[in-house]
DRENTOR-665917 format. One line per 4 residues: for each residue x, y, z of C-alpha. Coordinates in Angstrom, 2 decimals. Layout:
<nodes>
X Y Z  ...;
</nodes>
This chain:
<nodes>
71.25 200.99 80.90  71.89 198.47 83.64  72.35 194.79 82.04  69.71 192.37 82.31;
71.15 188.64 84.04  68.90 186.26 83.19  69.21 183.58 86.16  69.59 179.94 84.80;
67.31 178.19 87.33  64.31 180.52 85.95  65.17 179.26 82.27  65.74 175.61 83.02;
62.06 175.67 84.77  61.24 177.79 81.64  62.57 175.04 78.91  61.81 172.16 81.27;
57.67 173.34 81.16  57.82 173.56 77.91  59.31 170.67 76.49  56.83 168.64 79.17;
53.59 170.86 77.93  52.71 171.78 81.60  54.62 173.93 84.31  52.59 171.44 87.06;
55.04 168.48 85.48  57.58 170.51 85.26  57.04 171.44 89.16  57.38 167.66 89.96;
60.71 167.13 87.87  62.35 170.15 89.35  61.33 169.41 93.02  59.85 172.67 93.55;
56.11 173.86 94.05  54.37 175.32 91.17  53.89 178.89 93.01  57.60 178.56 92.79;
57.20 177.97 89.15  55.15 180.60 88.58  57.05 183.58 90.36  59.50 182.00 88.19;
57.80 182.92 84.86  56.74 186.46 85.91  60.35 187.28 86.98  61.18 186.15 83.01;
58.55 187.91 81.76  59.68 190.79 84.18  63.16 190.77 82.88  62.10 190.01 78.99;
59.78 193.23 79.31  57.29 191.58 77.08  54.48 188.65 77.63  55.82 185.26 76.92;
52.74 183.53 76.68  49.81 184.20 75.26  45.86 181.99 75.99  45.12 179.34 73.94;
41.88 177.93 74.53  42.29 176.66 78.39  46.12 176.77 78.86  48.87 178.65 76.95;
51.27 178.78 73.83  54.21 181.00 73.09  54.31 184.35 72.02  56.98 185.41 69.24;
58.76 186.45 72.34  58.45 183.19 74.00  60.01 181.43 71.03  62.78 183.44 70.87;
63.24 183.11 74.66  62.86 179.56 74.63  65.62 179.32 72.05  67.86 181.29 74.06;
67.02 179.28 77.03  68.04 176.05 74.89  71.37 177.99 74.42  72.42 179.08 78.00;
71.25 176.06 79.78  73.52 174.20 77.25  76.90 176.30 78.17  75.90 176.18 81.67;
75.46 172.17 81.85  78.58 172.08 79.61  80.87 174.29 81.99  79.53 172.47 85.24;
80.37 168.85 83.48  83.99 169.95 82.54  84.43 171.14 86.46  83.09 167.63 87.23;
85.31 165.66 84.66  88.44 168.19 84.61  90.78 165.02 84.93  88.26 162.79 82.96;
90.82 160.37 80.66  90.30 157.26 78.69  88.70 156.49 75.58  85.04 155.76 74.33;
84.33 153.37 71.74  80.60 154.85 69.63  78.88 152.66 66.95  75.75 154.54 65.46;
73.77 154.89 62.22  74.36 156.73 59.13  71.59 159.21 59.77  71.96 159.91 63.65;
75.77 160.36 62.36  75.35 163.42 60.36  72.37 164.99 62.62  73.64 163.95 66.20;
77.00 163.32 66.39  78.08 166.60 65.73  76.90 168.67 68.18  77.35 165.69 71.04;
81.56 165.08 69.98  81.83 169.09 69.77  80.02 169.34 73.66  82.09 165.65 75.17;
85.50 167.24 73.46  85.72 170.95 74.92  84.75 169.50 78.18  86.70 166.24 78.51;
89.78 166.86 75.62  91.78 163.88 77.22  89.37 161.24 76.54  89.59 160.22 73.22;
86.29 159.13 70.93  86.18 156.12 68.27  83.29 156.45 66.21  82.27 153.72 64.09;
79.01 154.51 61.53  77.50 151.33 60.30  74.76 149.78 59.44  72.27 148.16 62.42;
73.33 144.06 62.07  77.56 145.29 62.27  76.81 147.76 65.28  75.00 144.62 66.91;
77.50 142.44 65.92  80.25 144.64 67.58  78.49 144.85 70.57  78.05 141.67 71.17;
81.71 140.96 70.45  83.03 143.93 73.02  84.20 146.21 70.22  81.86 149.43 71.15;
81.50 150.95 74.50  77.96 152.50 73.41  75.70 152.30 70.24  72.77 154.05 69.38;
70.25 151.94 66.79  67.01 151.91 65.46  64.77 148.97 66.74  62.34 147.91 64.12;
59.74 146.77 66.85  59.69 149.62 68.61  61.34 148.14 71.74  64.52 147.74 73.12;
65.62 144.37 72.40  68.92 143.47 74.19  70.69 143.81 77.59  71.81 147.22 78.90;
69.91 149.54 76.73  67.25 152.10 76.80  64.60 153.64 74.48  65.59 157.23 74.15;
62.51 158.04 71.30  59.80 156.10 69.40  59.23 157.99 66.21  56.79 157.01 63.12;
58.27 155.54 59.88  57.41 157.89 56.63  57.02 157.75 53.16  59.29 159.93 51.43;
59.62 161.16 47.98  61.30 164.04 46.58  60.85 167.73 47.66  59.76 168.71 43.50;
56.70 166.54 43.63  56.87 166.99 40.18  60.19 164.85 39.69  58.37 161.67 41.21;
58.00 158.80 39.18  55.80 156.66 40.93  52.32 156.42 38.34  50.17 155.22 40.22;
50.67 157.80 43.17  50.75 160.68 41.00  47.06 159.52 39.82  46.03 159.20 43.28;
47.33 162.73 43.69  46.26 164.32 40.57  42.78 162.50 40.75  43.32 159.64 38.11;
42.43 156.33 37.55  42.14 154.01 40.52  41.72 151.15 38.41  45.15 152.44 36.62;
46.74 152.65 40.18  46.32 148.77 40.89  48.18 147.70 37.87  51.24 149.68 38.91;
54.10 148.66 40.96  55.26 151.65 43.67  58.88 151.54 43.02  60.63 151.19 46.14;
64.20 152.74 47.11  65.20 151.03 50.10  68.96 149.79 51.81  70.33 146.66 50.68;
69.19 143.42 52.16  69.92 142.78 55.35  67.71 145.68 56.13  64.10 145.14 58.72;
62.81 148.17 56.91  62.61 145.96 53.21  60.52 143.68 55.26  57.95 146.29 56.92;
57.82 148.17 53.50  57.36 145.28 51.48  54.62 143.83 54.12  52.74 146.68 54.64;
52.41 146.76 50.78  51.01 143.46 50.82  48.20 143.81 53.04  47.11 146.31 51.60;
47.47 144.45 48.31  49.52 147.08 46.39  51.88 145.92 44.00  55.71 146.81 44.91;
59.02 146.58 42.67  62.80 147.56 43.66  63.65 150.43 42.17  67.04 151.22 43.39;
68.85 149.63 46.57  72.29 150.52 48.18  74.26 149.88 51.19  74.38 154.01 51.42;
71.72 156.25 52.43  73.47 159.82 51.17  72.59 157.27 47.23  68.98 156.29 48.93;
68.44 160.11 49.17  69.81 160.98 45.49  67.77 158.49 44.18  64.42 159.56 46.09;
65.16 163.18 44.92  65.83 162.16 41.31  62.22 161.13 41.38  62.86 156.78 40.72;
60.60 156.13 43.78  59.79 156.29 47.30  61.75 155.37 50.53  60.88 154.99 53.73;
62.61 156.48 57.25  61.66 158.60 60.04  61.77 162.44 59.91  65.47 162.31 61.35;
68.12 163.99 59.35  66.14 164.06 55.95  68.10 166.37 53.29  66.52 169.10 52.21;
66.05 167.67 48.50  63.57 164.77 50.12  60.47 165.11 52.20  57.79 163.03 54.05;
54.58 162.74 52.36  51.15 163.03 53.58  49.37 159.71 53.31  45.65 161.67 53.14;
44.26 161.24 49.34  46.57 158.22 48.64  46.37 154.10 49.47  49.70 154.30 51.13;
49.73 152.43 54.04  50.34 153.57 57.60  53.75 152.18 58.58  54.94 151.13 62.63;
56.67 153.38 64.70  60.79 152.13 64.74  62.43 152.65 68.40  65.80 154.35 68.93;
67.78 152.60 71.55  70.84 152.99 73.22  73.40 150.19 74.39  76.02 150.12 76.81;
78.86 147.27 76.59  78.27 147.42 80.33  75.72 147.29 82.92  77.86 150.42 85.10;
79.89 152.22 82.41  83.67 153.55 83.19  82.68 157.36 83.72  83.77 158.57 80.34;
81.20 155.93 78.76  78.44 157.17 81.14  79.33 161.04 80.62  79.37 160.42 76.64;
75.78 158.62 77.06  74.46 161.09 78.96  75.43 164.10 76.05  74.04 161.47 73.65;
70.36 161.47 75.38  71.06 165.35 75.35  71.44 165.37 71.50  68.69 162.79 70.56;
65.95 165.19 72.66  67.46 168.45 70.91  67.60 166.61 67.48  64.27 165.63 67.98;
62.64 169.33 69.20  59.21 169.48 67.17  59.26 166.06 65.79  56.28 164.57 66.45;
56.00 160.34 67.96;
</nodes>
């Protein structure tokens, strides 16, 4: 059987249509014409030996086929990238200082030190996970290179930095729905008193103070005159995230990196109130980077779009 070679160009057009929800757009990022795109596609369906894509309405979705393609795709267009930025950077030395959050620590930082270390092992990486007011504070005082934060206003707020996602704030309770101690939600849900509802107060589980989320939260509540308590508060969110699945209340935080012992709820049936989106923005310490700064930032926007694959904005 001769051995199929799937050629890179023909998935990156692939992934790139994809992600973008039209191969026209894609066409226009990729500087080439969309009959080129589409010869493209029929070579990969050519080489797959099964339809990719199947009609949906007037465009297309993914077959079974196409989703396991596409993850592929995701796969070999990330060794590629990865072998032709250690050619480029071979002799890349120095060291990056990274300040970041607690949850884009565990669900991005990962994959992004694994990628920036095989390809450039003589630059050495500092990471410093901390809380949004310290990583500011370092910034400002020269003591990280890069830092990746969540804006509360959905905008990027200071000098040398760029919005990388916009993503919704969520109310999350524990995966048992059962184990939730929050009264007068569980009545909402269950079809109970609404007159019982107003007398309770939602317990909240929120990060120690200072935090902008305790203010949205806590605002939000008030408009829509519900009555709020603290139920539990800490400077960790791994405790945040014990507490929400022991049932004591209700958190709030955007679908990033939840545990699997939490999960977002659905407002519909309840008087929880919709929430603004929170920005994630990345700074640079400089306007023009050294290049191991810019080459880490670049593997960072990498890591925020693959982290973020199928979350909705």
């Amino acid at each position: 059987m001769i051995p199929v070679n799937f050629d890179v160009d023909v998935l990156r057009s692939f992934s790139t249509g994809v992600a973008l929800g039209s191969f026209a757009r894609a066409a226009d990022k990729l500087g080439r014409s969309t009959s080129a795109i589409s010869a493209q596609l029929k070579k990969l369906e050519g080489q797959a030996g099964t339809p990719l894509f199947r009609k949906a309405g007037r465009g297309l979705e993914l077959t079974d086929a196409g989703e396991t393609m596409l993850a592929y795709a995701h796969r070999l267009l990330e060794i590629n990238d990865e072998a032709a930025a250690a050619m480029r950077g071979v002799d890349l030395a120095g060291w990056v200082r990274l300040g970041l959050q607690e949850d884009l620590g565990e669900n991005v930082l990962p994959g992004v030190l694994g990628r920036f270390a095989r390809a450039h092992p003589k630059v050495r990486v500092e990471a410093c996970v901390a809380r949004s007011a310290e990583l500011q504070e370092r910034l400002e005082l020269g003591a990280l290179d890069l830092a990746l934060m969540w804006e509360a206003d959905g905008n990027v707020s200071r000098a040398h930095g760029e919005r990388l996602a916009r993503l919704p704030l969520q109310w999350i309770g524990p995966a048992a729905v059962d184990s939730l101690d929050a009264p007068w939600w569980m009545d909402q849900q269950r079809g109970g008193s609404a007159r019982k509802a107003t007398r309770e107060a939602l317990p909240l589980i929120l990060l120690d103070a200072p935090c902008p989320l305790r203010d949205i939260v806590t605002i939000a509540l008030d408009r829509a005159g519900i009555a709020w308590r603290h139920a539990f508060t800490s400077a960790s969110l791994a405790a945040l995230w014990a507490a929400t699945s022991a049932g004591l209340g209700l958190s709030v935080r955007t679908p990033v990196g939840l545990p699997a012992h939490v999960r977002a709820l659905d407002r519909t049936g309840t008087r929880l109130p919709a929430l603004p989106p929170l920005a994630l923005a990345m700074y640079r310490l400089q306007a023009e980077p050294e290049p191991p700064v810019a080459r880490l930032a670049e593997l960072l926007r990498d890591g925020v779009a693959t982290s973020l694959r199928g979350v909705q904005p």
